[in-house]
N, C-alpha and C positions, 0 to 999 in steps of 0.2 A: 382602506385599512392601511394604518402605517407600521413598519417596523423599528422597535426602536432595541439596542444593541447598547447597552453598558455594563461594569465589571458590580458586583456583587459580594459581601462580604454574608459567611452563613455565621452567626454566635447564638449560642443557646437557642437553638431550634426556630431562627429569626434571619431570614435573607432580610440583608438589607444593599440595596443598590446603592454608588457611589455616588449618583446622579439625582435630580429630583425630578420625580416623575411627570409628567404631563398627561394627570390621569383624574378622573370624577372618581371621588369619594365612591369605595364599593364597587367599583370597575372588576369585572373578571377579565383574566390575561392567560395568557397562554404561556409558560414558559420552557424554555429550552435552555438545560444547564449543560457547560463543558468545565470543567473542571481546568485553571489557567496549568497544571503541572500535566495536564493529558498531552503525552504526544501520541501520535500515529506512530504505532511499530515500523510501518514502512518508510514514513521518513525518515524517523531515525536510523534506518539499516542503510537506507540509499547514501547518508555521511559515511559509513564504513563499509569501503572497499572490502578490504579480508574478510569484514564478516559474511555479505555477500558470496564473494567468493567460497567460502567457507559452506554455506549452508547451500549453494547448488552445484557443487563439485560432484556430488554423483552426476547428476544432471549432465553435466557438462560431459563428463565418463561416458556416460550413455550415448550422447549426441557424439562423442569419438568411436566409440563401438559403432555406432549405424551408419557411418560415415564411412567409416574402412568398410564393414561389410556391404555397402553398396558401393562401394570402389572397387572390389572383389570379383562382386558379382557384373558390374560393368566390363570388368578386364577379361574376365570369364566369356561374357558374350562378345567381345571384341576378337576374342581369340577365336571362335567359332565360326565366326565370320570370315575371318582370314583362311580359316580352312576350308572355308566353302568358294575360295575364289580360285 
């Protein structure tokens, strides 16, 4: 089974491929459409810096918060230690 891959125009309820096909008269196909203006949300965000930044800033808050509180509680047991020598 071969895969074949070319762009498509839809008009009045009519895909028509830019390509000519290489297909028997009556052939069923399988088709899989992406639309050429689709982009992946996530590519587009990985081009903007800020917005990234922007949207996992709590994130990031969080992972500062657990950080000092396990810095804390290190200092904490370090101290304890020291008492016990």
């Amino acid at each position: 089974m071969s895969i074949l891959s070319t762009r498509a125009i839809y008009r009045n309820g009519i895909l028509r491929p830019d390509t000519k096909l290489d297909l028997p008269e009556g052939a069923t196909v399988q088709i899989q459409i992406t639309p050429e203006s689709a982009i992946d949300p996530k590519d587009a965000l990985m081009n903007e810096v800020a917005t990234l930044q922007y949207r996992y800033a709590e994130f990031a808050q969080e992972e500062h918060q657990l950080a000092d509180a396990g810095l804390a509680h290190y200092s904490h047991l370090l101290e304890q230690e020291e008492k016990k020598s």
